[in-house]
Each structure stands twice: as C-alpha cells, then as structure tokens.
C-alpha positions as CSV (number, residue, x, y, z in Angstrom):
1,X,75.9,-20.9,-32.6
2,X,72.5,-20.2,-34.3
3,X,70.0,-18.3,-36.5
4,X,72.3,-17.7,-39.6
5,X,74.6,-20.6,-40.1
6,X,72.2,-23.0,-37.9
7,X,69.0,-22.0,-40.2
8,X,70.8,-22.1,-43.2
9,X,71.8,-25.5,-42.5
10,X,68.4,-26.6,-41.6
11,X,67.1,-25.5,-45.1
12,X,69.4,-27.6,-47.0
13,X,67.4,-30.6,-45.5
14,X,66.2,-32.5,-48.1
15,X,63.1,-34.8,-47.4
16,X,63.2,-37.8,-45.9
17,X,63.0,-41.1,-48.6
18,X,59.2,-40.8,-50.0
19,X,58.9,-44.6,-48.1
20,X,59.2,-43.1,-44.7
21,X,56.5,-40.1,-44.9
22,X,53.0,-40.9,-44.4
23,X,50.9,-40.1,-47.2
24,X,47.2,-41.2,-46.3
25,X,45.4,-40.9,-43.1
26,X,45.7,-43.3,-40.1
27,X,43.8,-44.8,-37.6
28,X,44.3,-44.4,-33.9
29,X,45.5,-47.7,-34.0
30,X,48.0,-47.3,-37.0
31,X,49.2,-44.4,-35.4
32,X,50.1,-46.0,-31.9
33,X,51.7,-48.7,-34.0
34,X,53.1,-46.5,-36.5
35,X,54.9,-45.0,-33.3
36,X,55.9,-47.4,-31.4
37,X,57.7,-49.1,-34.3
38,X,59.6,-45.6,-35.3
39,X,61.0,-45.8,-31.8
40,X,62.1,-49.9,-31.7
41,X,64.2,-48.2,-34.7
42,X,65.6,-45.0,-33.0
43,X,65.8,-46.1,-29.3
44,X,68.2,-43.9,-29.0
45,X,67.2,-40.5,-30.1
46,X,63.5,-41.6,-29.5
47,X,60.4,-42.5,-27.2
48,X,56.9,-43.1,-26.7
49,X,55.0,-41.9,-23.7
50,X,51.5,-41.1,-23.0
51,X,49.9,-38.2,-20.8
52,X,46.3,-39.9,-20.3
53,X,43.5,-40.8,-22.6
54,X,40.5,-39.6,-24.3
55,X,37.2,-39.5,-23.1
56,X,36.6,-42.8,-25.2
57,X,39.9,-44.5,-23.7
58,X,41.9,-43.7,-26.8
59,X,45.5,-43.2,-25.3
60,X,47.3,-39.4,-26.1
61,X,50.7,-40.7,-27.1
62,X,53.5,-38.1,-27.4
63,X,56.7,-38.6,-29.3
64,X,59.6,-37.3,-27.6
65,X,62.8,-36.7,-30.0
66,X,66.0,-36.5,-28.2
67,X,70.2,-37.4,-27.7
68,X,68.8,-38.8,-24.1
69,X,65.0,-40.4,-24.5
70,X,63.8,-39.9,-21.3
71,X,65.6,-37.2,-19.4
72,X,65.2,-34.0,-19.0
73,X,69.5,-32.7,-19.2
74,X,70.6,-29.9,-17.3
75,X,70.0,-26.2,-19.1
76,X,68.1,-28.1,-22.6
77,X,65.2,-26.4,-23.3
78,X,61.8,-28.8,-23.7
79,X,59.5,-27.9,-26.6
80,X,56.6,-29.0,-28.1
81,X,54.1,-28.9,-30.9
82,X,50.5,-30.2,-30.3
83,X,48.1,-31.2,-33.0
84,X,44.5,-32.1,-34.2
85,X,43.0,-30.3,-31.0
86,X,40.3,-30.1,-33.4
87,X,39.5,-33.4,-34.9
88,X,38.2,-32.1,-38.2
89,X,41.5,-30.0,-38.7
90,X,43.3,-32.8,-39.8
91,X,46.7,-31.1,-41.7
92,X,48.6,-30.7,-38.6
93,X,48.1,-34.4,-36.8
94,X,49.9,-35.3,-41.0
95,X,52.7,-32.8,-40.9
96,X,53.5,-33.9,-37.6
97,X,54.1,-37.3,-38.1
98,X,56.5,-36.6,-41.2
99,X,58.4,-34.2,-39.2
100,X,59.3,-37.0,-36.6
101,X,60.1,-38.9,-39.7
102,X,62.2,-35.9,-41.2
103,X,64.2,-35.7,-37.7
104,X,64.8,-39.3,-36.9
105,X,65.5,-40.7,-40.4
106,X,68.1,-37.4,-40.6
107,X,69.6,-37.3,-37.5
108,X,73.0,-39.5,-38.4
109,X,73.2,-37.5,-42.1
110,X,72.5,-34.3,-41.3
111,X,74.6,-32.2,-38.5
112,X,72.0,-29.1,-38.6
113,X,69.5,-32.0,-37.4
114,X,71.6,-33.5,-35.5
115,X,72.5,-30.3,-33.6
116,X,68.8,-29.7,-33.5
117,X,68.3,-32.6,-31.8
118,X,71.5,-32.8,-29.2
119,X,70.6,-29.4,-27.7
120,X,66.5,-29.7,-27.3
121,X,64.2,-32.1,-26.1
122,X,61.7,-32.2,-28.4
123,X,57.8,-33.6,-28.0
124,X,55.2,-33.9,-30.4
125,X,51.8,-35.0,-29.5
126,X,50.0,-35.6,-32.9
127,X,46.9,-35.8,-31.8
128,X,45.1,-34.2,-29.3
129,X,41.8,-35.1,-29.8
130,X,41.9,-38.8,-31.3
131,X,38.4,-39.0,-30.8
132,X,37.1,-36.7,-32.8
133,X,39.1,-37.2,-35.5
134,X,37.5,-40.9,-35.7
135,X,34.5,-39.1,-36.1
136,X,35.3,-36.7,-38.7
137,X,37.0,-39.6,-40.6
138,X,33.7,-41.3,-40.7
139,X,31.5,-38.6,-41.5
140,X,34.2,-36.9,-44.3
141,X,31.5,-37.4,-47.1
142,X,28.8,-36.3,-45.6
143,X,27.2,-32.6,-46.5
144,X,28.5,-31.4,-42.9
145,X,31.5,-33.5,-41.7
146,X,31.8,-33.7,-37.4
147,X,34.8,-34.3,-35.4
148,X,35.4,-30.8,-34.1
149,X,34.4,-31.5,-30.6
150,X,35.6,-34.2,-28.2
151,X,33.3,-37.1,-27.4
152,X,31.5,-35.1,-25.2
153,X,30.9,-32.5,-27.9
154,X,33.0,-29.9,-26.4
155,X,35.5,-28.0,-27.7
156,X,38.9,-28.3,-26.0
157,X,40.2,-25.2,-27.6
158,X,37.6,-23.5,-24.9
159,X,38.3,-25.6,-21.8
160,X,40.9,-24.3,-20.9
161,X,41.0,-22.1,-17.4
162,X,41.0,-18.4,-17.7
163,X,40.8,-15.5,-15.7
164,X,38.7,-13.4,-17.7
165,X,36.1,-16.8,-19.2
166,X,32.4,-15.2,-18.5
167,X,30.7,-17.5,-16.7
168,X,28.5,-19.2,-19.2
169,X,31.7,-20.6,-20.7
170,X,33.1,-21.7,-16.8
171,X,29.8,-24.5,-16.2
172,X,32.0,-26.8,-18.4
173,X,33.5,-29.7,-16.6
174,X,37.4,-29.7,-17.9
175,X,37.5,-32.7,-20.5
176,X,40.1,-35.7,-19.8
177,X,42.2,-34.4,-22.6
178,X,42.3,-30.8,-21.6
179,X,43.4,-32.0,-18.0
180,X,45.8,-34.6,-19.8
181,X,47.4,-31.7,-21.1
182,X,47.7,-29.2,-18.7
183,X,49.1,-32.1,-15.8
184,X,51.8,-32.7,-18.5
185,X,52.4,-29.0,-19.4
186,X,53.6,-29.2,-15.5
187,X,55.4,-31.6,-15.3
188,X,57.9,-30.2,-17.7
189,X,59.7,-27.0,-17.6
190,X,58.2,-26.4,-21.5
191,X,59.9,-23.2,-22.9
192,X,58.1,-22.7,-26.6
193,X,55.0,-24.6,-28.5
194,X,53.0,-24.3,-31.4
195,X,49.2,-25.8,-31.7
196,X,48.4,-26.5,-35.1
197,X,45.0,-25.9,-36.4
198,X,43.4,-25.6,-40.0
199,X,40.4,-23.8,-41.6
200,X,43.1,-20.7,-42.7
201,X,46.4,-20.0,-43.1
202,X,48.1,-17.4,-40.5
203,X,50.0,-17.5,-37.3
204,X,47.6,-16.2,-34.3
205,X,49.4,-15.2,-31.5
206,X,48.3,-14.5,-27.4
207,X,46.1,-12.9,-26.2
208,X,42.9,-14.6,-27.6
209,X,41.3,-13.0,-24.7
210,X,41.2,-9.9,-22.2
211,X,39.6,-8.6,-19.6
212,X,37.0,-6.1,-21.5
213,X,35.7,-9.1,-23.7
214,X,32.2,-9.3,-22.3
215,X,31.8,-5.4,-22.6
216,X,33.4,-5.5,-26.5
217,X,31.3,-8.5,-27.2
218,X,28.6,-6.7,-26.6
219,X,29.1,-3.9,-29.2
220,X,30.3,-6.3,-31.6
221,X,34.2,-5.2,-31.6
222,X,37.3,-6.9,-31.6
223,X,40.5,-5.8,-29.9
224,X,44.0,-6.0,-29.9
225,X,45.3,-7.7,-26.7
226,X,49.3,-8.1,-26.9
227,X,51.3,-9.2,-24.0
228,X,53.9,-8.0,-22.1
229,X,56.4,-9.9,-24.7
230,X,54.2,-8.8,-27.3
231,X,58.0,-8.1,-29.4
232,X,58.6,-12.0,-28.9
233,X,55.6,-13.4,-30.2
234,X,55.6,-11.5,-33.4
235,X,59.1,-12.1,-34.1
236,X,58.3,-15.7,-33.4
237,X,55.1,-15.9,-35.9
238,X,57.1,-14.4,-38.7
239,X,59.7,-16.9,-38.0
240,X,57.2,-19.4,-38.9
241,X,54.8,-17.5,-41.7
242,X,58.0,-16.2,-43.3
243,X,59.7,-20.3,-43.6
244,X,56.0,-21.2,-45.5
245,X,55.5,-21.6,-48.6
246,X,53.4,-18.4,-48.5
247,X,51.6,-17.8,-45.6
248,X,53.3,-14.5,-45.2
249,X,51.5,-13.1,-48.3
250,X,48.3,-12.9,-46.0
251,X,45.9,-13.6,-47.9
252,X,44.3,-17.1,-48.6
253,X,41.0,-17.7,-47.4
254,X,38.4,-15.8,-48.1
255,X,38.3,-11.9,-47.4
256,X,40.6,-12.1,-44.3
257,X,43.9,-10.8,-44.7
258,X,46.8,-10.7,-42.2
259,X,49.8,-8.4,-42.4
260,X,53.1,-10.5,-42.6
261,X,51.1,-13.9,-42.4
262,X,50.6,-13.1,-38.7
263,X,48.0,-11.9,-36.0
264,X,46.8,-11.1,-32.9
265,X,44.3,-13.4,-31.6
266,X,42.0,-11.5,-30.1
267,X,42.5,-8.5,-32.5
268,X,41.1,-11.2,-35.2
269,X,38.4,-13.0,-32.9
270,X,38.1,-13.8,-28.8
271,X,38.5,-17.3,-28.1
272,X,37.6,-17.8,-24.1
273,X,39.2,-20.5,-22.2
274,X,42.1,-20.8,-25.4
275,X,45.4,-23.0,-24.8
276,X,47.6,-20.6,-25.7
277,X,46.6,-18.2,-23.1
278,X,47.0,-20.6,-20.4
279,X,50.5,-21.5,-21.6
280,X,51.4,-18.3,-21.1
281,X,49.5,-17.3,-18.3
282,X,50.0,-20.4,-16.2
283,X,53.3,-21.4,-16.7
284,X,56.6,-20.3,-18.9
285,X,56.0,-21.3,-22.0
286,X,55.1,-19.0,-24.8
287,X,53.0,-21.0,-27.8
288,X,51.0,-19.7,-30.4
289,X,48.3,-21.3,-32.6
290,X,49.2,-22.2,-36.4
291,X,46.1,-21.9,-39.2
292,X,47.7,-24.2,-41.8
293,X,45.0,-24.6,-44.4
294,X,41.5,-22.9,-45.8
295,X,40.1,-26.3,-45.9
296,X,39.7,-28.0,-42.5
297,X,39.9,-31.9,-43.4
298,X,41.8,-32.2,-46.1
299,X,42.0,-34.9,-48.9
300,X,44.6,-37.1,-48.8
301,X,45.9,-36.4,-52.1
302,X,47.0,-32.7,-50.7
303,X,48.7,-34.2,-47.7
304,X,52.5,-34.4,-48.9
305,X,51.9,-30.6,-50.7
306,X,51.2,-29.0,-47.1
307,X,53.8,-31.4,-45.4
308,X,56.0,-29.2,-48.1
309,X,54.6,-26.0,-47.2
310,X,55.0,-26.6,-43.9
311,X,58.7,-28.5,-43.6
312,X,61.1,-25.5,-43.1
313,X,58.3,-23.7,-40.9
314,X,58.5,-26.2,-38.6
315,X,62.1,-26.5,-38.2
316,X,63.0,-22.7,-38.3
317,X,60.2,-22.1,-35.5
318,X,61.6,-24.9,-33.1
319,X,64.8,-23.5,-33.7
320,X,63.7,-20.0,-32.1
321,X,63.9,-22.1,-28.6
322,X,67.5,-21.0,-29.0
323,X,67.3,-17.6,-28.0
324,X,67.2,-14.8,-25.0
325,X,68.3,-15.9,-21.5
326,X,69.0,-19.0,-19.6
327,X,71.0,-20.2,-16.4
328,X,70.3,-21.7,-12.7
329,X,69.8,-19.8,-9.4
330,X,71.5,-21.5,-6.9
331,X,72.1,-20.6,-3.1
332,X,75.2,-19.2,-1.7
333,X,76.3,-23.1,-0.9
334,X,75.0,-23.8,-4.5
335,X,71.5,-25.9,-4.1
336,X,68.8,-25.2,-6.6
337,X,66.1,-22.6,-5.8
338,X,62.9,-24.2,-7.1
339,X,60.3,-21.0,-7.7
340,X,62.8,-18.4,-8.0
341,X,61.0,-15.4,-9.9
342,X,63.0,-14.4,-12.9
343,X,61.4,-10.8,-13.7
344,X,62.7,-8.7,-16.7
345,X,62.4,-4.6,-16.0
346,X,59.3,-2.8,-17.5
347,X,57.5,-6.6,-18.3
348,X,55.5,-7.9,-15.3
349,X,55.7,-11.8,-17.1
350,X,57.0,-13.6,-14.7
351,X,59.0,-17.1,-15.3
352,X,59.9,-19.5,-12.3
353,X,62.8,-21.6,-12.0
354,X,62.3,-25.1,-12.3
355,X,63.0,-27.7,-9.2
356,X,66.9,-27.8,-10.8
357,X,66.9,-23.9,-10.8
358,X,66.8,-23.9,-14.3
359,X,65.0,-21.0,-15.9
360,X,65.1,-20.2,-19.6
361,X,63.9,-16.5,-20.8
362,X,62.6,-15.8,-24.2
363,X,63.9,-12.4,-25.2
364,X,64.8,-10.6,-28.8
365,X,68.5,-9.2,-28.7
366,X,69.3,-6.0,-26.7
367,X,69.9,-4.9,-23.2
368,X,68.0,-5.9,-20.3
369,X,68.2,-5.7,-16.3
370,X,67.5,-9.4,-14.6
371,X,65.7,-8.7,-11.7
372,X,65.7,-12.4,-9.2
373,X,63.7,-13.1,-5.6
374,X,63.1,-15.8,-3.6
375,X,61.3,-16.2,-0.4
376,X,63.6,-15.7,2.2
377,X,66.8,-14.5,-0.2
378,X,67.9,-11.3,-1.1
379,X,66.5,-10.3,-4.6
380,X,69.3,-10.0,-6.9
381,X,70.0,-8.0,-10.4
382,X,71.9,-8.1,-13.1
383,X,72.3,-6.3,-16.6
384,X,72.3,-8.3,-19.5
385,X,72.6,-8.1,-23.6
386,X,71.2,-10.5,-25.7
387,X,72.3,-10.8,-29.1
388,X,71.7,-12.1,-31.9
389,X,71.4,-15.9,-32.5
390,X,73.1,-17.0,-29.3
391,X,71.3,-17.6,-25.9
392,X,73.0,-15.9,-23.0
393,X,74.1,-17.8,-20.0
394,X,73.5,-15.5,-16.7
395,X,73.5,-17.7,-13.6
396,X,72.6,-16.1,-9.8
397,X,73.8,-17.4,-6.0
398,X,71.5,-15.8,-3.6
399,X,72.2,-15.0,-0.1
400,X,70.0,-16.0,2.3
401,X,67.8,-13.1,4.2
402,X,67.1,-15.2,7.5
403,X,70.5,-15.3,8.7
404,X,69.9,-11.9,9.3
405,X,66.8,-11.8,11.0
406,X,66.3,-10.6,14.6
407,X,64.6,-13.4,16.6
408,X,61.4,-11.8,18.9
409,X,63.5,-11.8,21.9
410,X,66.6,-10.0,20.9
411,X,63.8,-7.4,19.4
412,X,61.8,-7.0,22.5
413,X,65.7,-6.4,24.2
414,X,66.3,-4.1,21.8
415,X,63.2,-2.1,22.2
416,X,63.7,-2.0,25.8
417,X,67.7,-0.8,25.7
418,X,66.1,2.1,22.8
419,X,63.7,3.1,26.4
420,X,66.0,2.9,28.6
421,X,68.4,5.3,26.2
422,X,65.5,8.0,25.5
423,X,64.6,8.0,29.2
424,X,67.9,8.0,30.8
C-alpha cells in the first residue's frame, strides 16, 4: 500500500497556489487567526485545539489534519511535528504552516494526499514557544538577537524529565509549555514526531543522553548512545535527510559534518532533560530532532527556499508512520486490554496498548517474535514478518490467568491432603 507507489505519488505534489503559502513572519495573533480561518474552510479534514498556554498566556494552538477532526479512529496512527521550541529557530514554525496549507489545499486533487490524510491523524503544533519567538522578532536587528529561552529564560529543550539529568539541571521548575506538552503527549497514543529546530542542517536522532554523561563530561568526550531501535531511527532520519534538498551531503555549517545527513545525538553533543528522549522513554512514540538551517532566524526573503528544501522531507517522513506492526489485544470475550506490554525479542523497548487495545510497533522489515503480558493473563507470542512498505496486522486474545488460581483455602486443603499422603 506504501513506500514505492505511495512515495512516488507524494513527490509529484506540486505546491500549493503561491496565495495560500505564507511568505513573511507572523504574529501570535496572525497565527491564531491565520488558523482558525484555514479550518472555517476545511471543517472537514481540519481543527483547531489548544494543549495550554505560555508562560505569558499566549495559547499553544495545534492543527490537527484529518478525514474525522476530532477523533481518534480505531487502528490510525496519531503523528505529530512540533516546532519553534526555540524561539530564535524560526524555519520550522514557517515550513509548518505551509505544510498544513500543502495538505488541506491538496486534499480533494491529490489521491497520494488524500490517502495521506484518510489513514493518519495528523497534528502540527507550530509553535512551541510563542513567547520567545516575540522576543526574537523584536530584537532580530540587534548585534545578539534573544528568543531562545521561554519567558522565564529557560530552555524547554532541557526541561524535560530524565533519568540520567545531574542534578544541577533537575532544580528547574518544569515550564507551562513543557508540561503543556507532555499532558498532551498522553493523552494520545502518538506513534512518530519530528521537532524542528535550526542553527544546522542534519537529522539528530535519540539518545541525546546516557547514563555515563557526568563521568564523559568530565573528560571532555562525546559518546554514541543508540537505542534499542537504534535500526529504526536511522532508517527514519535518512528517510527525511535523503527527501532534502541536500542535507544528506552532510556538510553545511561550519566544520561539522554528518554521514548521510544524519546523527546520533549524543554522539554529536549531550542535551540533558531533551524531548526526544522523553518521547521515547516515557511513552511509544519514537521522534527525532530536525536541524533545518545554519542560520537560526532567518530572513524572510529565504522563507519559501527552505519551505522547498524541506516539502518532500516532510511528507516522505510522515509517511514512515506506515510501517512495522499494529493490531489490538483483546480478552478471550474480546474487551480491550488497556497496558498490555507489546515486547519485541532481543529489544527491552517496551510499547503499551492504548485504553482501545490498540498498539502500533515501529519495526524495519524482517522476522520477529511478538512477545504480549498483561497483569493477570497469560503472556502470549507470536512470530511475525514485516515487509516492506506494508504494516502488518497481528491482533492477540488473552486468556485470563485467575480463573485458574487456587483460592487460600483449597491451598491450605491441599497442603493438608499432601500430609496426610506422606504420613499415611
């Protein structure tokens, strides 16, 4: 159903009508508005909902793209793409806004879009940190523009919980916007997300950090720290660096240069208390951080050239949603198993099913053994192959383990009828 003829399709996308992309920088305000009238023109593919506000009130409005606004349908994967975490990395908040114009404006022309859109619920959250991107607007002149930070000069991509964050990192109270995001990265049962940053060009990919940092920080080394689906994420960052205009070439800024357009986070430099970790650490969705330009706030002259560097990147990465394992664990009289633990053999990831049952399993094509639990069901396995542009469907009825049980008394009766036997 996907990768070849799918992608292919998705290519021959032309741009939307010159009229409907956004080619200078708006303010909160014209965004909200700019938003809210895109959707009184797509009700039906389209909505606008917010997940909390900034720590100057400013609301964090999310665009959600889909063939039912609103609902989350049964075994459709829920992706997302944040942007402008950083308010002075301004190339991703721009390229976000003209891909919801490149997928609602296309949706009725195009059947790769179309398709796109029928089979995933999509969400794009422009902006992240609205507030500091007001600030770096005002300041853009000046010697040493400001916005990085939220209002509280902190830096959300380092607020984020993490098991291995030394300790002079942890004293920082969690911002509104980083709590914003992590309540709504729970209440949905995300799958895949990008976070799109500027300042270079390459795909950086978990884990930003690991357990030796303090110790490596100290003699000054880096270190690479891949994941157990350390296979997944780099096919996933080529998907995108390979779609850009040339990001896979791997050298663009400065001296750094990155094999394939791609890299390991922590292997380049540690980030403590990263997004991306805690996507993957905390819950089942796999996202990865997107460098999209040398310069951090770009002039607005530039803005349509990186939307165009950037336009088949973005499509052919949300595309990858489409691929490994998905289905529902149900009991034996078929309810949903909220919980369920959906472990693949030889990785010790772990992804829950979702209060349907739903689970979906990022995995690259070939053979694997499904291993299912539950408390108080038999654990379950099955074999599986994954192949190649298609997502297999592998659903599970588990039995339940208490009907089995021995209640205390019949135990202690048994115990005694064992003494009698050995005595007699």
């Amino acid at each position: 159903m996907y990768l070849s003829l799918f992608l292919g399709l998705l290519f021959a996308v032309t741009t939307p009508c010159s009229s409907h992309l956004t080619k200078h920088y708006m303010s909160h305000k014209e965004l909200e508005n700019h938003l809210q009238s895109l959707t009184s023109m797509f009700p039906d593919i389209s909505r606008v909902y917010s997940i909390g506000e900034s720590v100057k009130g400013r609301s964090l409005l999310v665009m959600e793209i889909s063939s039912n606004p609103g609902e989350h349908e049964f075994l459709e994967p829920e992706f997302k793409y944040v942007g402008n975490m950083h308010g002075d990395e301004t190339v991703g908040r721009q390229i976000l806004l003209n891909l919801i114009e490149l997928l609602l404006w296309n949706y009725t022309s195009n059947p790769a879009i179309k398709q796109l859109v029928d089979t995933t619920r999509i969400h794009i959250l422009c902006t992240m940190n609205p507030d500091g991107f007001n600030k770096a607007q005002k300041t853009q002149n000046d010697y040493l523009p400001d916005g990085r930070n939220n209002a509280n000069n902190v830096d959300l991509n380092r607020n984020f919980p993490d098991p291995f964050v030394p300790s002079y990192f942890s004293k920082v109270r969690m911002q509104k916007e980083t709590k914003a995001v992590i309540d709504w990265l729970h209440s949905l049962p995300f799958v895949l997300s990008a976070n799109l940053h500027g300042g270079a060009v390459v795909v950086n990919y978990p884990y930003d950090n690991f357990k030796e940092f303090q110790r490596y920080l100290f003699f000054g080394r880096s270190i690479y720290a891949g994941t157990p689906d350390d296979d997944v994420f780099k096919s996933i960052s080529k998907t995108y660096s390979k779609s850009h205009h040339n990001m896979s070439k791997g050298k663009h800024c400065g001296e750094d240069k990155f094999v394939d357009g791609i890299t390991n986070g922590a292997e380049w430099y540690t980030v403590s208390g990263g997004m991306q970790d805690y996507n993957y650490r905390y819950t089942n969705c796999f996202e990865i951080l997107i460098e999209l330009s040398c310069t951090k706030l770009v002039p607005e002259k530039d803005l349509l050239m990186y939307w165009e560097h950037n336009r088949k990147a973005l499509l052919s990465y949300l595309a990858r949603i489409h691929m490994g394992v998905k289905g529902v664990v149900l009991t034996h009289d078929h309810e949903p198993i909220e919980g369920a633990k959906i472990l693949i053999h030889d990785r010790t990831k772990e992804i829950k099913t979702w209060r349907t049952g739903e689970y979906w399993r990022l995995l690259l094509p070939g053979n694997y053994q499904l291993e299912v639990s539950a408390d108080g069901y038999f654990t379950q396995w099955k074999n599986i192959t994954v192949t190649e542009g298609e997502v297999t469907r592998m659903d599970f009825n588990l039995f339940e383990s208490a009907s089995l049980r021995i209640s205390p008394a019949t135990s202690i009766l048994f115990v005694h009828m064992i003494i009698a036997f050995l005595l007699a």
